[in-house]
C-alpha positions in Angstrom: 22.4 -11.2 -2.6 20.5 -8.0 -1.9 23.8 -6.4 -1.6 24.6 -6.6 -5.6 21.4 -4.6 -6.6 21.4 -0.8 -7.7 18.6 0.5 -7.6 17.2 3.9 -9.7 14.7 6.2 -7.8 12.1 8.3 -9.3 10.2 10.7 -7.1 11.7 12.6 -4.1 9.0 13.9 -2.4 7.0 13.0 1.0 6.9 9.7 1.6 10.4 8.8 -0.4 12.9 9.3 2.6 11.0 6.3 3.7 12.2 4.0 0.5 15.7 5.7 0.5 16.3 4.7 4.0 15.1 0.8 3.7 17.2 0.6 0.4 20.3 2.0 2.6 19.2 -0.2 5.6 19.1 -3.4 3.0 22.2 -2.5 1.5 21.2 -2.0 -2.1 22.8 1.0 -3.7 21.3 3.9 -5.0 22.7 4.2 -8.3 20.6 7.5 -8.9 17.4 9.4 -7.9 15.4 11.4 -10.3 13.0 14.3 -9.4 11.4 17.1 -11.7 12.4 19.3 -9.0 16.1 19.6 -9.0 16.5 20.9 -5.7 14.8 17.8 -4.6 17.1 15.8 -6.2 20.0 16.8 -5.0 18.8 16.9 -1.7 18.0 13.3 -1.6 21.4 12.5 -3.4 23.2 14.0 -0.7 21.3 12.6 2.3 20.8 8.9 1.2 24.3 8.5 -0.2 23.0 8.1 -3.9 25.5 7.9 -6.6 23.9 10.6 -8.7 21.1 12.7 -9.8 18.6 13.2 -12.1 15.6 15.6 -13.6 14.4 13.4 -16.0 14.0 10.0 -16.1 14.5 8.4 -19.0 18.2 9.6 -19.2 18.5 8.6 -15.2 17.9 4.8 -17.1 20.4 5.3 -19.5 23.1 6.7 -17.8 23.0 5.5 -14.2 21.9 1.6 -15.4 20.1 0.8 -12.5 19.2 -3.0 -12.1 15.8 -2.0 -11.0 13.6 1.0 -10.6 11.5 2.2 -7.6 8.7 4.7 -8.6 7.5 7.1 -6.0 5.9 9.8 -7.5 2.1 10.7 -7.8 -0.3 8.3 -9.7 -0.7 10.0 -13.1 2.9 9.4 -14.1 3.0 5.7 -12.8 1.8 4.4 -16.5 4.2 6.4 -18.8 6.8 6.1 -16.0 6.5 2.0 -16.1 6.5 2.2 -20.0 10.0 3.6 -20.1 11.4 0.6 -17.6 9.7 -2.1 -19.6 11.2 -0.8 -22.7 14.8 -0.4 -20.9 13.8 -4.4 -19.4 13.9 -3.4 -16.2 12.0 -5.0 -13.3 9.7 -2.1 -11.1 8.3 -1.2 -8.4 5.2 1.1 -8.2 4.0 3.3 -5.2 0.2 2.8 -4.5 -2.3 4.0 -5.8 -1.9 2.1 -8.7 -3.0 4.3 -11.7 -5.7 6.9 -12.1 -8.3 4.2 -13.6 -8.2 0.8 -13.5 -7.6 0.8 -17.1 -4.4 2.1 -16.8 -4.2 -0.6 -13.9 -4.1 -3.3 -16.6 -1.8 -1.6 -19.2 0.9 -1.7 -17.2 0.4 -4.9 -16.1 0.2 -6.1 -19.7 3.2 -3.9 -20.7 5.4 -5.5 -17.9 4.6 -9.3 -18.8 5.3 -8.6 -22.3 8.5 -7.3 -21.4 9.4 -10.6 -19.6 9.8 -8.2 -16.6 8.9 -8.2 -12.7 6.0 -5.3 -11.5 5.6 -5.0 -7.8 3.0 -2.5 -6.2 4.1 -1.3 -3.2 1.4 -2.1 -1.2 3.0 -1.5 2.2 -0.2 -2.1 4.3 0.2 -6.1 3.4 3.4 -6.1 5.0 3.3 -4.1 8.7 4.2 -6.0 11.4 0.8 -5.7 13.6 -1.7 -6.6 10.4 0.9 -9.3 9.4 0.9 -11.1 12.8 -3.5 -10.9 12.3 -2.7 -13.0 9.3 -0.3 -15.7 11.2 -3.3 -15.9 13.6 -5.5 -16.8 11.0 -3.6 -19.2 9.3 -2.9 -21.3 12.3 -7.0 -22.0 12.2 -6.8 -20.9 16.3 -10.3 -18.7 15.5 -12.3 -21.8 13.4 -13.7 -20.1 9.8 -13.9 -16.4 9.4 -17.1 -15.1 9.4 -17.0 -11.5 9.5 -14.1 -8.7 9.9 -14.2 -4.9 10.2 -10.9 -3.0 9.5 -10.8 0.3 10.4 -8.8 3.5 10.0 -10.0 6.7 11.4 -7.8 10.0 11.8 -8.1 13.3 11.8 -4.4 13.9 11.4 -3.2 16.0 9.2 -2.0 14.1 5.9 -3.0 16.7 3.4 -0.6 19.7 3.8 2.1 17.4 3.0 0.7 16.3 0.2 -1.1 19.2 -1.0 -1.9 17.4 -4.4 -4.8 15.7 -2.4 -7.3 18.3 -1.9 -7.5 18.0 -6.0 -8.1 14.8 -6.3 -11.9 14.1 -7.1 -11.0 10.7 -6.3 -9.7 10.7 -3.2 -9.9 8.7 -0.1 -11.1 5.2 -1.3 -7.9 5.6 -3.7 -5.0 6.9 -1.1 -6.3 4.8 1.9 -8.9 2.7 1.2 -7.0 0.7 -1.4 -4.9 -0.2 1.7 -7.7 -1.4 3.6 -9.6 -3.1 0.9 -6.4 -5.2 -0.1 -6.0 -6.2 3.9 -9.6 -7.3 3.6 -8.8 -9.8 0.3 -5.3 -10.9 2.6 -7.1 -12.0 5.3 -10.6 -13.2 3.9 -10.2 -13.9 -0.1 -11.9 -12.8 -3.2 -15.3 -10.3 -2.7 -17.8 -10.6 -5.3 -20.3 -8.1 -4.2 -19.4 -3.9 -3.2 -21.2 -1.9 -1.5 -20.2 1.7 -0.3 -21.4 5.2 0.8 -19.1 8.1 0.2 -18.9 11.3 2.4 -16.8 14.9 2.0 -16.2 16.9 5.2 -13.6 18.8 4.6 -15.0 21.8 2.1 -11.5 22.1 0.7 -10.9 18.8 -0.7 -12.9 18.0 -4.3 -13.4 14.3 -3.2 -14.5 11.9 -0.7 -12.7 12.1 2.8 -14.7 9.4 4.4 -16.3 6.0 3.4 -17.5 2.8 4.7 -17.5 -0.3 2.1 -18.9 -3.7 2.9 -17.6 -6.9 1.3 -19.2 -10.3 0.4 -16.3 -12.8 0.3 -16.8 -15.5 -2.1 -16.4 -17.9 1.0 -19.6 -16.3 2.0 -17.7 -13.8 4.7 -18.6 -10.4 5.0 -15.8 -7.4 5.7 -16.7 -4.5 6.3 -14.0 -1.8 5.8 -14.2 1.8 7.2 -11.6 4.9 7.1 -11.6 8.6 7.3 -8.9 11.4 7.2 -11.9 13.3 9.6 -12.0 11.8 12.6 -12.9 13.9 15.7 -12.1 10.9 18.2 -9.3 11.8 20.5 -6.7 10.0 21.4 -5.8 10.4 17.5 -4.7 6.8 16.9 -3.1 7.7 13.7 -1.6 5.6 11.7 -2.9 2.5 13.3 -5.3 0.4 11.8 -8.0 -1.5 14.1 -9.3 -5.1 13.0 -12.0 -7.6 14.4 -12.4 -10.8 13.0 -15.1 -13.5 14.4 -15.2 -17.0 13.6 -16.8 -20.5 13.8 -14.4 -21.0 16.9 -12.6 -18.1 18.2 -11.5 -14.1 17.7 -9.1 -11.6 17.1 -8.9 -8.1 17.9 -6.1 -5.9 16.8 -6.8 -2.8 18.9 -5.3 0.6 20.1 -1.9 0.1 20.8 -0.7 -2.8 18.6 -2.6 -4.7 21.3 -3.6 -8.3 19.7 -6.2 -10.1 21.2 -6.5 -13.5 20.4 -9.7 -15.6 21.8 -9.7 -19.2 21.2 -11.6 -22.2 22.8 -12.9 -19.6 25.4 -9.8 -18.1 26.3 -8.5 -14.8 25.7 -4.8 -14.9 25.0 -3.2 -10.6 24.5 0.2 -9.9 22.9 2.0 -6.2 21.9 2.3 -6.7 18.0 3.9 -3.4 17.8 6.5 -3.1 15.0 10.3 -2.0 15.9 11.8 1.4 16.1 14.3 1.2 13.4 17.7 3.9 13.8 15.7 6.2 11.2 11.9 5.5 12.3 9.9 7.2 14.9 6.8 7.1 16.4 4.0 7.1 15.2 4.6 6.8 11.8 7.2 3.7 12.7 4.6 1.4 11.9 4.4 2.7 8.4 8.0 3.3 7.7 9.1 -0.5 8.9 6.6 -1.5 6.6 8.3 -0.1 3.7 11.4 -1.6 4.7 10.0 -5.1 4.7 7.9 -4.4 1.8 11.3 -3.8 -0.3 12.7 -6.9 1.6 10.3 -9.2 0.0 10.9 -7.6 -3.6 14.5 -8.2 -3.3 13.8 -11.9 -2.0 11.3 -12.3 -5.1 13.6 -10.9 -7.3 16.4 -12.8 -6.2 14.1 -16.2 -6.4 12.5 -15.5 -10.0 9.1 -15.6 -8.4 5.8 -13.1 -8.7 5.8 -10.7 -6.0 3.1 -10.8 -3.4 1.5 -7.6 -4.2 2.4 -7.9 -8.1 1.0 -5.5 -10.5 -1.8 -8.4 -11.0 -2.6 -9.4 -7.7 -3.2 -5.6 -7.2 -5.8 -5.6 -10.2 -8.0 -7.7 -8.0 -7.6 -4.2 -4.9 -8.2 -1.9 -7.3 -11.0 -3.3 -9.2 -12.4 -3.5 -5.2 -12.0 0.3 -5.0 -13.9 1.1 -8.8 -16.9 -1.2 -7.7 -16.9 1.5 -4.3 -17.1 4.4 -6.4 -19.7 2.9 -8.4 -21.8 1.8 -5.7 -21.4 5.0 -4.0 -22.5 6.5 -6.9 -25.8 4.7 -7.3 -26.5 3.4 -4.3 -26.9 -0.2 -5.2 -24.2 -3.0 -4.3 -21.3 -3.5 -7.3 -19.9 -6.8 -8.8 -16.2 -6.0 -9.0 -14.1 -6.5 -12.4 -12.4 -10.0 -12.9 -8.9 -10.1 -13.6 
């Protein structure tokens, strides 16, 4: 049972009151937390109830004995970071993106299976309520074949000052967003053999791309096209929701402002709120994001519980990520990309 886990968690910075809270919410306990910052640390100790704390992590492993480790820091640590659980056998989870190169990607991946041990990448987007009901509508076959899709997310909100490690990376959109958008494009459509992109920077104080539209041929001969920027002018600000439209041989769907999901099928235009809940520790807007997370660790417990693969495993996300190199290297010469096969 979920309940019987403990759970070790490394990083304790913006986005990790979100984990802390779902693991409280699922009952798993929170053996320790680890931060380079100690005042971070202990902070998040005290607020989520966590047995202890930590500055460094490989004697958080050793001395807390956590059943399984939930990394949340920034992407350059994820591969050293996954190292030290796969030699302590311990099944992890990884915060998106993945890894600095795709490289990296595949190390860890090959580190983990030769441990015998369970990688998840927490790819939240895959599991929020409104882009999860999209997929149910698919599935049922309502809409025919899908032809084309565009997912969209455009914002001008403010995500940088937060995270003020952003306006250094020269990789930077297509890795902290887009990879969400790309992998909702493989969920709903499959494989894409063929990348195209063109990059843009708005913002003069950020060293990479802040905008980008990427078009996908499916191997099922669909085409996605995928667009998202962090500088948006559009008002209302519709942050963080993210638009979808796909057409096929026998119907729609539109996931539009509002969690409003549009469903039209033999000529008839069904509509449905597929807003996600207000949990006791979520709030709008960002509750779409943070119940996410919550059923995102749901379904690693489940897997881990069952033996099985996760559904955003540390392989399955090779197949996002080598999405996101083919859109730098399209953007960079301006000619369509064959992605990397896993």
């Amino acid at each position: 049972m979920p309940g019987t886990y403990r759970v070790g968690v490394i990083g304790c910075g913006f986005f990790a009151p979100n984990h802390l809270n779902s693991w409280n919410e699922l009952g798993v306990e929170i053996a320790a937390v680890c931060d380079l910052d100690e005042a971070k640390a202990k902070a998040a100790a005290e607020r989520f109830k966590a047995a202890r704390w930590f500055t460094d992590a490989a004697t958080m492993l050793h001395e807390a004995r956590p059943d399984f480790v939930d990394i949340i820091t920034t992407m350059p640590s994820h591969r050293p970071l996954v190292a030290l659980c796969a030699r302590e056998r311990l099944p992890v989870i990884v915060q998106k993106p993945f890894a600095p190169t795709y490289a990296d990607c595949v190390a860890m991946v090959d580190t983990c299976k030769a441990a015998g041990v369970a990688l998840m990448v927490h790819e939240n987007f895959r599991f929020q309520a409104p882009l999860r009901r999209v997929r149910e509508v698919l599935d049922r076959g309502v809409i025919g074949t899908p032809l084309w899709c565009r997912i969209s997310f455009r914002t001008g909100y403010d995500i940088k000052t937060g995270q003020p490690y952003l306006f250094n990376e020269e990789r930077f959109i297509v890795l902290d967003l887009g990879i969400h958008v790309l992998d909702i494009a493989r969920f709903y459509l499959g494989e894409a053999d063929s990348v195209f992109a063109r990059h843009q920077r708005v913002d003069p104080r950020v060293k990479g791309e802040d905008m980008a539209t990427i078009m996908l041929g499916h191997k099922n001969g669909a085409t996605s096209i995928v667009d998202f920027t962090y500088e948006s002018r559009k008002r209302p600000d519709l942050f963080p929701q993210t638009l979808v439209t796909i057409e096929g041989t026998k119907g729609a769907i539109d996931l539009g402002p509002g969690f409003q999901l549009g469903v039209t099928a033999n000529g008839k235009l069904t509509v449905e709120n597929a807003a996600s809940p207000l949990r006791s520790w979520t709030s709008e807007p960002w509750h779409v994001a943070q119940d996410s997370v919550y059923h995102t660790q749901a379904h690693w417990l489940a897997r881990l519980s069952e033996g099985r693969e996760p559904e955003t495993s540390g392989a399955d996300n090779l197949k996002t990520y080598a999405l996101a190199e083919a859109a730098y290297g399209s953007a960079a010469t301006g000619q369509a990309v064959k992605p990397v096969e896993s």
